[in-house]
N, C-alpha and C positions, 0 to 999 in steps of 0.2 A: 564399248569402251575404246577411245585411242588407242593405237596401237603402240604411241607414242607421248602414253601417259603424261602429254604436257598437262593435261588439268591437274597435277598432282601442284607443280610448283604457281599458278595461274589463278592469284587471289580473286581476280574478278570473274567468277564463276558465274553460273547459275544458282550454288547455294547461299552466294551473298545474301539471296533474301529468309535465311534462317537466320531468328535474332538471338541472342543469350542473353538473361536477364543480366543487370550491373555490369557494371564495367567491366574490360579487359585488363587483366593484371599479368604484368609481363606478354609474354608469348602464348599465356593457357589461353586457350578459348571457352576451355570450359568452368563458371562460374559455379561457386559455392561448395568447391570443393578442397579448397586449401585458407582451413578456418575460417569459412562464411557460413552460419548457422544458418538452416532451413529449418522453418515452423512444420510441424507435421501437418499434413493440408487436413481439413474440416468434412464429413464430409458434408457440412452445410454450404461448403466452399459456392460463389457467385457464380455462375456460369461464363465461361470466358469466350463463347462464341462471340464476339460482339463486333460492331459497327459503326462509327459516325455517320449520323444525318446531321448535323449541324444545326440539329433543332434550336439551338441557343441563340444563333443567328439572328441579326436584326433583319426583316425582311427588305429592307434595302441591300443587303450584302450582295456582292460581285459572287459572280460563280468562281471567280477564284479564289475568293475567302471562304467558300462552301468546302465541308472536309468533302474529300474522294478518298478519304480511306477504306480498303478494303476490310469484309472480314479476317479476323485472324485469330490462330486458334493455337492457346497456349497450355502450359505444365509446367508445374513447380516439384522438383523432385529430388531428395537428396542421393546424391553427391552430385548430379551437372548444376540442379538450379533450376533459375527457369529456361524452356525452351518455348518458342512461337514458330510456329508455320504459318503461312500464306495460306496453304491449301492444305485439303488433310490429306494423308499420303495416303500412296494410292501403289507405293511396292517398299518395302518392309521387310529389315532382317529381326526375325523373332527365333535369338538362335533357343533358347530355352522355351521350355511348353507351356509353360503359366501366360505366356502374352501371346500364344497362338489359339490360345483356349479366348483370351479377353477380345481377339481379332472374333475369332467364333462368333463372341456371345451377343459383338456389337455388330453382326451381318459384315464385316469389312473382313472375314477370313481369307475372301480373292486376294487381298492387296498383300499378304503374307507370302514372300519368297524363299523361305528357310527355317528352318525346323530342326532342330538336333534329333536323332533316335526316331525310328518309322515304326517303333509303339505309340508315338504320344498319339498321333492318331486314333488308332486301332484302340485305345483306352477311350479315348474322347466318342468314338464311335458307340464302343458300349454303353456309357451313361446319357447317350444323347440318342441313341436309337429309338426312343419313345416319340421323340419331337419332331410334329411332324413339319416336314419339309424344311428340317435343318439340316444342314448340309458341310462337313469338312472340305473344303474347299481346297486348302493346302496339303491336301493328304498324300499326295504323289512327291512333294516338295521334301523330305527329309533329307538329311543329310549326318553326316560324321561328326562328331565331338571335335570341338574346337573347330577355329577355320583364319587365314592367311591374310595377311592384308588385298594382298592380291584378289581373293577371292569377292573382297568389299569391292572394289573398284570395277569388276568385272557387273558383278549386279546391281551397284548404280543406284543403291534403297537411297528412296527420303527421309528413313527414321530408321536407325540402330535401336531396337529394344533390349539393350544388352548393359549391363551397368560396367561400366569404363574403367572402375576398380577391379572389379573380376577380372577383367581383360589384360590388365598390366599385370595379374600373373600368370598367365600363360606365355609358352615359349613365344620369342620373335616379337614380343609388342612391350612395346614402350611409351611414355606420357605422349612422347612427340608424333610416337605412330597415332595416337587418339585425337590427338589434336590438327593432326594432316589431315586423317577419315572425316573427323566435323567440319574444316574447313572446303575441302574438297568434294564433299561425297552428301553428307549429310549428321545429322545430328545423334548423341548419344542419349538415350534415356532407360534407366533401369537402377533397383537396386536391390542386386541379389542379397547380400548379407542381411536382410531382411525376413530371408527364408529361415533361420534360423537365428538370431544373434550372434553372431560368427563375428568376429572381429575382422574390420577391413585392415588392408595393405596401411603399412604404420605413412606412407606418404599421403593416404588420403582418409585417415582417422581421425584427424584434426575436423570437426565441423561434419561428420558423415552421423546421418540419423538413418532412426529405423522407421519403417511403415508398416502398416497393416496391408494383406492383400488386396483390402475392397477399394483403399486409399491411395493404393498405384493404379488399381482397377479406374478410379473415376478419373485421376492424370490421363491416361491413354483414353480413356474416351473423350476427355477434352481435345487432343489433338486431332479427333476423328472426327470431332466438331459431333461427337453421339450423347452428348450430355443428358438427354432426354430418354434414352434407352441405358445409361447408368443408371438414374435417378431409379428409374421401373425397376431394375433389375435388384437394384439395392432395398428396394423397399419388402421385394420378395424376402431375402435374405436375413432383413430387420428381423420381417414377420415369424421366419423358421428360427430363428434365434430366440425369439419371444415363446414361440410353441415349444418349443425343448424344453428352456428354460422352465416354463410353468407347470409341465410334466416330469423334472426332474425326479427320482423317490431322493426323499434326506439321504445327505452326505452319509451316514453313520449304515446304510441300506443298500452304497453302492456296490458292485461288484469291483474286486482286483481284476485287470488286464495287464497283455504284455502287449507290445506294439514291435512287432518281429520281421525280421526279413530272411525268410529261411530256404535255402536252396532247394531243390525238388528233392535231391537226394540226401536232403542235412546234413552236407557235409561241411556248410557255410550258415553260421546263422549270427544275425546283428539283432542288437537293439536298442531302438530308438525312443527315444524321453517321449511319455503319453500326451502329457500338459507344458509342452516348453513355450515358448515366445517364438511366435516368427511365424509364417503363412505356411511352412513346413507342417504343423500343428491343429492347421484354421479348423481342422473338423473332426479332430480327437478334443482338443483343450475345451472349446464348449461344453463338452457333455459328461467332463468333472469325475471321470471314473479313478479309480485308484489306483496309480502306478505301481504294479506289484514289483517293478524295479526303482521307485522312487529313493531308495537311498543310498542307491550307486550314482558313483560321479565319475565322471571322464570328459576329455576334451572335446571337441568338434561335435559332428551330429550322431554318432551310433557306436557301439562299443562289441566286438566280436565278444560274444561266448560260447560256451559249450551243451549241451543237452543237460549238462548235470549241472549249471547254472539256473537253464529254464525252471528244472524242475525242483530245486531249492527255492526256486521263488515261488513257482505253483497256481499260477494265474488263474483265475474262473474262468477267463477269455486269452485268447489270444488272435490279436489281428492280425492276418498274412497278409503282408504290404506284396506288388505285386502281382497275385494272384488270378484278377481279370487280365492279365495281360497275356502275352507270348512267352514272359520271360521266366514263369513258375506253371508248371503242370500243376493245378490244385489236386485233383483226385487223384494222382500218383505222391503227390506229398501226404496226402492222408492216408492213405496206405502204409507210407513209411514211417509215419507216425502210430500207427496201429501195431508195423510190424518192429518196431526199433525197441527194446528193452529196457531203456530210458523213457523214452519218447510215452509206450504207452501207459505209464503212473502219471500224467500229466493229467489232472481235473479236468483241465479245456478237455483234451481227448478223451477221456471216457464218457464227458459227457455232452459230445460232441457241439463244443464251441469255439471250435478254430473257424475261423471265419475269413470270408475274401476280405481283398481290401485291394483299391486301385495304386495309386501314383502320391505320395508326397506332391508331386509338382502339380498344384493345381492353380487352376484358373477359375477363376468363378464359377465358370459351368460345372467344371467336377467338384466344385467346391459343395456347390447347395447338392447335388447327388450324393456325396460322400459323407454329407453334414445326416443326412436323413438314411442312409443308411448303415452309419455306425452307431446311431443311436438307435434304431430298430435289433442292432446285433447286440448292444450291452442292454438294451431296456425292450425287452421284449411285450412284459406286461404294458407298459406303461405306452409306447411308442407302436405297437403290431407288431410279429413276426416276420424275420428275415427267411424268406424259402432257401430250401439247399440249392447249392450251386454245383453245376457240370461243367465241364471245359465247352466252352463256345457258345454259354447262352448268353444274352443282352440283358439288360438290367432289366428288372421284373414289372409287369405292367400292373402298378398297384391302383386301386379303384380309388373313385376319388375321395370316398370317407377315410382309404388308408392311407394317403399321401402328406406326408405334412407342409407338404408347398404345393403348389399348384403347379403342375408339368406344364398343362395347354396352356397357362399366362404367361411361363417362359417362353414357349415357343411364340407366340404368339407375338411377344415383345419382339423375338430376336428377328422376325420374319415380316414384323411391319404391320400384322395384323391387330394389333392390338389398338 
């Protein structure tokens, strides 16, 4: 970066060549976010790598009537709209884990320069340890919750995968700071309140829609120009959806679950809706279990309770969100859960079905592992058995009759092999 940050005020940049779908209204630069309705994209959506050959052309045409348009490679996403690139980028703030999982899954994880939290790695690394010769690429790149304008400008990304609402509320940034970083630096695309139904900031509520994960999933691999390794990847996903689905036992057959987030020492415990709306959900809500907390209501995503909460509701299951990670000791939580007076009248616990459970924030890739293995932990007949888990082991090497997606097609897709 200048040290004299004139490209901040210097509209003739190099990002001139990022375009925003529709016009410029006022000073925003960024489209469809102040009452412009975006269609939720398909995911039959056209493929948007494309190119003029000017096949239409009379063969008499001048080479200057020939198009010389380049490819270019576009996303439609609410609240920016559309975005276009020239080129697919090739360095990337992915501050949140869900689009460093999607860098992942599309081989383009090198192009990833930021990362919030240096779990999300270390989580991605478990579910993906099976796969061979897949690789965190960004795993060294994390960094601190939030970050500075300064900090944009210093690293110089082609693509913000950060949604622009989220951002205007945190300290120090403002519409105009958003709209400096896209004009200067590069493009925003993201939309967090999608993770759960969360109501956006009331200035970008007008015309703000929600998506499904696989459906931001396929926008970023349009920019990546990876359309062909989405499509693969989605069809995976179809498929494990279709297999649950058709294994489900009847509704009236299911187990109650709690969906918990409970400190090592339970001195903290949350919980979070089993079946809500949002990619927060992608791989509880499928598999239609019984919220043994479904008729509690609270605001935002999780509501603190107490162990005599827990155990008024009484769960068959309960999911410890966390647990693969750094951030919860699982076998010292089940210890405390044996040893706790409360704790041990819990159904889950005496008959031991407290269960791991990775990250909410997922990405495709932990999505289809978390899909298949929270239905092995509530449908054990139906789906195989989930093995007990120890602190530091990697997700289990299941044969190929007991997998309900195919691991080596993943890999294989993400790695070119395919």
């Amino acid at each position: 970066m200048n040290e004299d940050n004139t490209n901040r005020t210097n509209p003739l940049t190099r990002r001139t060549a990022i375009k925003y779908g529709g016009a410029l209204a006022g000073t925003g630069l960024l489209a469809g976010c102040t009452g412009q309705s975006q269609e939720e994209p398909s995911s039959e959506s056209t493929p948007t790598n494309k190119s003029g050959d000017g096949s239409d052309e009379s063969e008499e045409s001048t080479d200057a009537e020939e198009s010389t348009e380049e490819p270019t490679y576009t996303a439609e996403l609410s609240p920016v709209g559309e975005v276009t690139l020239e080129e697919p980028p090739t360095n990337v703030f992915a501050h949140f884990p869900w689009f460093a999982d999607m860098a992942t899954a599309l081989d383009r994880g090198e192009s990833v320069n930021s990362v919030w939290w240096d779990g999300t790695a270390s989580t991605l690394e478990y579910f993906t340890a099976g796969l061979d010769d897949v690789e965190i690429a960004w795993r060294d790149r994390t960094g601190a919750y939030g970050f500075e304008k300064e900090q944009l400008y210093e690293l110089d990304s082609d693509l913000h995968l950060v949604d622009p609402a989220w951002v205007t509320t945190q300290d120090n940034w403002a519409r105009e700071d958003i709209d400096e970083i896209a004009e200067n630096v590069g493009p925003w695309l993201g939309n967090y309140y999608s993770s759960f139904h969360q109501s956006p900031p009331d200035k970008w509520a007008d015309g703000y829609e929600y998506h499904r994960l696989w459906d931001v999933f396929e926008q970023v691999g349009n920019l990546y120009g990876e359309r062909t390794r989405y499509e693969q990847l989605r069809a995976v996903h179809d498929d494990l959806l279709d297999t649950i689905e058709a294994g489900l036992p009847p509704e009236d057959e299911r187990p109650t679950a709690a969906y918990l987030s409970i400190s090592t020492d339970l001195s903290a415990i949350y919980v979070i809706r089993l079946n809500a709306p949002g990619y927060f959900n992608a791989h509880t809500r499928p598999l239609g279990a019984v919220d043994a907390f479904g008729g509690e209501e609270w605001d935002g995503a999780f509501k603190q309770v107490d162990m005599e909460a827990v155990l008024e509701a009484d769960p068959d299951a309960i999911l410890s969100l966390w647990t693969v990670t750094d951030a919860v000791d699982f076998e010292e939580l089940r210890r405390n859960l044996d040893d706790d007076p409360v704790g041990r009248e819990l159904a889950a616990v005496q008959n031991d079905r407290v269960t791991v459970q990775g990250t909410r924030w997922q990405g495709p890739l932990m999505n289809l592992f978390q899909l298949e293995m929270t239905a092995k932990q509530l449908y054990s007949d139906q789906f195989g058995a989930w093995p007990t888990y120890e602190n530091g082991d990697t997700y289990p090497e299941f044969t190929e009759e007991e997998q309900l997606f195919d691991h080596q097609r993943v890999a294989d897709i993400i790695t070119g092999d395919d």
